[in-house]
N, C-alpha and C positions, 0 to 999 in steps of 0.2 A: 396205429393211426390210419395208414392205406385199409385195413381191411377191413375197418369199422364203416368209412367213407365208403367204400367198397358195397360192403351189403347195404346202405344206405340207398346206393344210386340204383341198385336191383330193385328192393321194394320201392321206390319212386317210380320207377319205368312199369314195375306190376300194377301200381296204382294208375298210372297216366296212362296207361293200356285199356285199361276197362272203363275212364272217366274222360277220357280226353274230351269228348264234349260239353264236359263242365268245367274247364281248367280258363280261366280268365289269361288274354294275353301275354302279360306282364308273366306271371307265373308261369304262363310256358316259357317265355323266355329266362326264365330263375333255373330252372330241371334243363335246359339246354346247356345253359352255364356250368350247372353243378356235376354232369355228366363227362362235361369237359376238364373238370378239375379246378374252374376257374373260379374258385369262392368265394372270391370277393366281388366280383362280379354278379354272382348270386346273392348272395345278401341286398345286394345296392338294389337289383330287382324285385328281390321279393318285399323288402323294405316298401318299395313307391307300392306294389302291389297290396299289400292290407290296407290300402289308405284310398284306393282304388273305390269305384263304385260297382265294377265286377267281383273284387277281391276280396272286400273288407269284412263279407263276414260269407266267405266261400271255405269251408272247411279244409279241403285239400291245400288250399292257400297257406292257411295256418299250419297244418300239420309241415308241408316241405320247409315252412320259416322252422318250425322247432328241428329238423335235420339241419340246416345252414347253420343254427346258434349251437346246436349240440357240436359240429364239426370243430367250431370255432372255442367252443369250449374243449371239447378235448384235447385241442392245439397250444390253447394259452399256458403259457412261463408266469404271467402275474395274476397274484391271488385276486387282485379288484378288478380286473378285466375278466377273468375268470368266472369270477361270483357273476356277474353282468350279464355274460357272455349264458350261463346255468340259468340266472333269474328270466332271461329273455327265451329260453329255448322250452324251458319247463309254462310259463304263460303260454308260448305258443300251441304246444300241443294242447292244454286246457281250449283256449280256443276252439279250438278245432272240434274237441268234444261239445263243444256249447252249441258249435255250428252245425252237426252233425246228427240231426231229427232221424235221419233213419241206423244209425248207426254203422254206417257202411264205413268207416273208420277206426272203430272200437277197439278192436286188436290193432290195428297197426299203430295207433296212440298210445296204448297200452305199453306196446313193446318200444316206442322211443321212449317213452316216459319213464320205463323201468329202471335204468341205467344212472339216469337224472338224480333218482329220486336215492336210490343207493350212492352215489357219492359222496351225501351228507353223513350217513353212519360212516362210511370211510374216511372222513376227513377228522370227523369226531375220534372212531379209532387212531389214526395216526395223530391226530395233536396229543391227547394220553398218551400214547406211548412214548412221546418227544420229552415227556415231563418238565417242559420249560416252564418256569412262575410268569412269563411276559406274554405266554398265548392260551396257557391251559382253562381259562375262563371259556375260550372262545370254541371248545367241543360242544360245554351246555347248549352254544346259540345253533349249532351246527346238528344236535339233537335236536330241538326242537323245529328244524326247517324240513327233516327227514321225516319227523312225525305228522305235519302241515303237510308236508308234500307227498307221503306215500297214502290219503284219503284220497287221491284224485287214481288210481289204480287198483282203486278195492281190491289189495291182499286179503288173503285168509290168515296171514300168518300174527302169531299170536303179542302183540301190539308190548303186552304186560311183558314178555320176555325178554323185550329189547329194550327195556326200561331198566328193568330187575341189572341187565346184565352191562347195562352202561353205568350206574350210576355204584354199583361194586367193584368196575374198576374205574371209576372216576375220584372215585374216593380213597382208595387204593393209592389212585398217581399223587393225587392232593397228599394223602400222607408221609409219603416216599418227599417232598419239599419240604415239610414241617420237618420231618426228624431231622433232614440235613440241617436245619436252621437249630434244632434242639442240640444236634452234635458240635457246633459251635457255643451252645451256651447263650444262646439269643433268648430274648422276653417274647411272649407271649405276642406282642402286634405284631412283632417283625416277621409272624404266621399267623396272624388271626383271621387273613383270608381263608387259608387252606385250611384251619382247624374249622372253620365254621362251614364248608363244604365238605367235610369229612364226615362229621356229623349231618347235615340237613340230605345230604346221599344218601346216608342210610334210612335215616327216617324215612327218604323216600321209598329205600323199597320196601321197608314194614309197610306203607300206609298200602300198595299194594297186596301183599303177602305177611302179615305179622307173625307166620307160622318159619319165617324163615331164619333158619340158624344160623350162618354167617354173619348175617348182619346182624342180628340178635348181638351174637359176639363180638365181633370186630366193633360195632358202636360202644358195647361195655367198656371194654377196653383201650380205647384210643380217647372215650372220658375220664377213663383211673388211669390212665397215661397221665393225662393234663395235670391232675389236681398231684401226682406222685413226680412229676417234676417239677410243678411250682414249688414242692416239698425242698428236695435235693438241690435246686438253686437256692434256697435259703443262705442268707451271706453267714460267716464261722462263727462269728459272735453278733445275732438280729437286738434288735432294743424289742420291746416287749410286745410297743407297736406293727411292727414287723412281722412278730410271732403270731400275734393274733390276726392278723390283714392274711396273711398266707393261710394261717389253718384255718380260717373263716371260709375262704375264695375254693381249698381245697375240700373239705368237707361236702360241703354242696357237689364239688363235681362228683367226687364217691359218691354221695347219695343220687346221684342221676343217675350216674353206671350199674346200680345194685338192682334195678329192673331189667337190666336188658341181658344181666349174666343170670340172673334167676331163670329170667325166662328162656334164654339157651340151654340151661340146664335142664328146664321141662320140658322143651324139645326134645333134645337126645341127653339123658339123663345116663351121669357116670361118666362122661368125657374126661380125662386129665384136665386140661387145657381148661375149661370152664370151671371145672374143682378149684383148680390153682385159683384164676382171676377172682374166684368167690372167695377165696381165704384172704387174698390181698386185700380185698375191698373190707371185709371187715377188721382181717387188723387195723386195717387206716380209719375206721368209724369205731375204734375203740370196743367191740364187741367182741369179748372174753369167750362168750359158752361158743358161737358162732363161727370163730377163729377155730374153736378147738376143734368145733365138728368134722370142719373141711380140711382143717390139716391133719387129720388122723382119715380120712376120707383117702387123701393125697398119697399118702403113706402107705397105706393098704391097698392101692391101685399100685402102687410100687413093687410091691413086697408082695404080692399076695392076698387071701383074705385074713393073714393071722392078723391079730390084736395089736393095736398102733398104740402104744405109751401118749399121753397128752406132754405138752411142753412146758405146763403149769400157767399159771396167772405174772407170775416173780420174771420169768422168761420175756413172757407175753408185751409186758410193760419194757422189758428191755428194750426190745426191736422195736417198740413205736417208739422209743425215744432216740433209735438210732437212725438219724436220716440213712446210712445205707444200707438198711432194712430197705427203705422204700426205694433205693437205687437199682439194689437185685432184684425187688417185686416190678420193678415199673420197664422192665424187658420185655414186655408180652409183646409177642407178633401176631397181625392177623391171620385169621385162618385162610 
């Protein structure tokens, strides 16, 4: 914290060095303060100063308010003083660029702004990784103020990647809640947040990259999840109603999952791991020749290339009749 304050009050003094005839009273006396350590005192200055009719639209003004609010943001313990302290400090340097016709600011706005604008992907990263169900909503809001806010520092850096690679492990963390809710044997609402952000993540990053396998996979799969555990909670003896509401609800989800394991397949074509999920998905759609393909597929990536026996049609009908058929298939992990 000293050493960021630190270089802070150097480029201030660089800046007030070469502009000192344009620095409106009040603002000098803000850089007097803030050199002394005395921050709060500076705030309170630099505050009356933007509101000034020297001040209020003097660039340098704004720029030293975004140092005051950045100081005060790096300082704060609470998160809504914090966000305040970030929203106020990030506006200020914008300012400053609005104010700033000949650019003699550009870098040094730049470089306060930098920092700003990266502590939203880090707050995103650290809420995922905390995988709380009470905050993990609130990374997406925190992605999107990092995306809003790093257009004011025109990066080169490639926008689609930082998308691609928040929303694979957002989805990730989202699932990592659902299963523990599945590992107790919970219904479906009691995750229909995180299952529906598991899914609408990935989509996101197809709708970017549709050539991308991961997600290709891991969405197949985390859908033939759904519809193969709505299976296996099926109660020991269901009334007919029952049977039919579940394999109705579960069927549909298979047939979702059955494009997006094909098409990981057509990506990197002969994965195990895709093989398998393709054989799961059609025994659960009841599809005989299709089953047989990929489990003699399966086999043969086991084994070598020699000749994989089929398991017949008599078998075939067995295991879908066995809910723990679908308890052993419905283990996939993501990639």
């Amino acid at each position: 914290m000293k050493k960021i304050a630190l270089i802070a009050i150097l480029l201030l003094a660089l800046v007030q060095a070469n502009f000192a005839q344009k620095i409106p009273p009040l603002t000098n006396e803000a850089i007097k303060e803030y050199k002394n350590k005395n921050f709060e005192k500076a705030r309170t200055l630099i505050d009356q100063s933007i509101i000034s009719v020297e001040g209020k639209e003097n660039a340098y003004t704004w720029h030293l308010r975004g140092h005051v609010y950045k100081y005060f943001f790096n300082l704060s313990l609470d998160e809504e003083v914090d966000e305040q302290n970030r929203n106020t400090a990030i506006e200020s340097f914008k300012k400053s660029m609005a104010f700033d016709s000949k650019g003699t600011f550009k870098e040094a706005n730049n470089d306060g702004l930098k920092p700003l604008v990266n502590s939203f992907w880090n707050d995103a990263v650290v809420i995922i990784n905390s995988r709380d169900r009470a905050t993990i909503a609130k990374a997406e809001h925190y992605l999107k103020r990092f995306i809003e806010s790093r257009e004011s520092i025109k990066s080169n850096d490639n926008i689609n990647q930082y998308l691609i690679d928040f929303y694979k492990a957002f989805a990730s963390a989202n699932r990592k809640l659902m299963e523990a809710e599945r590992d107790q044997g919970s219904d479906i609402e009691k995750y229909r947040e995180e299952y529906d952000r598991v899914v609408e993540s990935y989509k996101k990053v197809l709708n970017i990259n549709s050539e991308e396998y991961t997600a290709n996979y891991n969405l197949s799969i985390n859908i033939y999840n759904e519809g193969a555990y709505q299976i296996e909670q099926m109660p020991a003896e269901p009334d007919l109603i029952t049977i039919m509401g579940r394999q109705k609800e579960a069927v549909i989800l298979f047939e979702k999952a059955l494009p997006y394991a094909l098409k990981a397949d057509n990506i990197r074509p002969g994965r195990i791991e895709t093989i398998k999920a393709l054989r799961a998905i059609y025994l659960a759609l009841n599809d005989y020749f299709k089953f047989d393909y990929y489990d003699q597929m399966v086999k043969k990536l086991k084994n070598g290339s020699g000749a994989a026996g089929s398991i017949g049609k008599e078998k075939f009908e067995q295991m879908r009749r066995d809910k723990e058929s679908y308890k052993r298939l419905q283990k996939f992990d993501e990639e």
